[in-house]
C-alpha positions as CSV (number, residue, x, y, z in Angstrom):
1,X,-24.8,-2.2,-9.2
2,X,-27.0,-0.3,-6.8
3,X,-26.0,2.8,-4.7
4,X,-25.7,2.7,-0.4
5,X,-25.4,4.9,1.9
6,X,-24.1,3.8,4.9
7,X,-20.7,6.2,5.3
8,X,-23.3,9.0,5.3
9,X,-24.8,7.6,8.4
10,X,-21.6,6.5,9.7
11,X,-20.3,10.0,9.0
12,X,-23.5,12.0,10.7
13,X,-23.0,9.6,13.7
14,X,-18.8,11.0,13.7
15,X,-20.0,14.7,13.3
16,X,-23.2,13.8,16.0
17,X,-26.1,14.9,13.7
18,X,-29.6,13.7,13.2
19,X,-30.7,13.1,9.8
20,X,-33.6,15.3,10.5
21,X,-31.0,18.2,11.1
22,X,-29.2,17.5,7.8
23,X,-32.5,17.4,5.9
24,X,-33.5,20.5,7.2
25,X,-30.2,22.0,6.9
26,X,-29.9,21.1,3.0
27,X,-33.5,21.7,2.6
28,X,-34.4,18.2,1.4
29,X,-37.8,16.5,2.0
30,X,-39.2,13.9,4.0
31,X,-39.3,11.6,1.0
32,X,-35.7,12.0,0.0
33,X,-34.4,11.0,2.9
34,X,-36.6,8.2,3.4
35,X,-35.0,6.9,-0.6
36,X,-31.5,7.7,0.9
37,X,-32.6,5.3,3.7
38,X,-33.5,2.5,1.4
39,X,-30.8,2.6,-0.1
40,X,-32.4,4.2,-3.6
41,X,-31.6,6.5,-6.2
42,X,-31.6,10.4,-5.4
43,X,-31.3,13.3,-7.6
44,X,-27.3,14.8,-8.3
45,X,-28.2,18.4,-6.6
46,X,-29.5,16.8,-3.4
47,X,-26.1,14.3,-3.3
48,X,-24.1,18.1,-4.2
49,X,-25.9,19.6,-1.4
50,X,-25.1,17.1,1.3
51,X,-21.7,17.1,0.4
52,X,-21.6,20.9,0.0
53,X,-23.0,20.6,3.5
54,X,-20.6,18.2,4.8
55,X,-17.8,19.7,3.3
56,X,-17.0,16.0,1.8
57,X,-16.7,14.2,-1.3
58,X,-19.4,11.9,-2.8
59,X,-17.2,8.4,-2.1
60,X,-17.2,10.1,1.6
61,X,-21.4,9.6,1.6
62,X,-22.1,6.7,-0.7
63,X,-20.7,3.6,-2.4
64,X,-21.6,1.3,-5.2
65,X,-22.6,-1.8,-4.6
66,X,-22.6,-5.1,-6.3
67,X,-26.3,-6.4,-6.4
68,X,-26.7,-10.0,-5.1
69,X,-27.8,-12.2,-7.7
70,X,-30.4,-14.9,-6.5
71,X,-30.0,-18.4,-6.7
């Protein structure tokens, strides 16, 4: 399994906000928010803060995924 985070953009595009105004808002780097745009791992506080933030639940900003398996 491997984590996305596409409602999180679907939900800053609802509530019209850059991601650059969440980072700043939640205090989160550059480099965090370039993993939650590859789709990677990020730390529990910084997922706690976003949906602190948000006033949301985690299944509101991310899913899990099955990975594709090649052939």
């Amino acid at each position: 399994m491997k984590v996305c985070y596409n409602k999180l953009w679907k939900l800053l595009i609802d509530k019209e906000m850059k991601k650059s105004q969440l980072r700043v808002a939640i205090g989160a780097s550059k480099s965090t928010f370039a993993k939650l745009g590859k789709n990677e791992n990020v730390t529990l506080p910084i997922l706690l803060d976003i949906c602190e933030y948000l006033q949301c639940d985690f299944g509101d900003i991310m899913e899990a995924v099955p990975e594709q398996k090649e052939q």
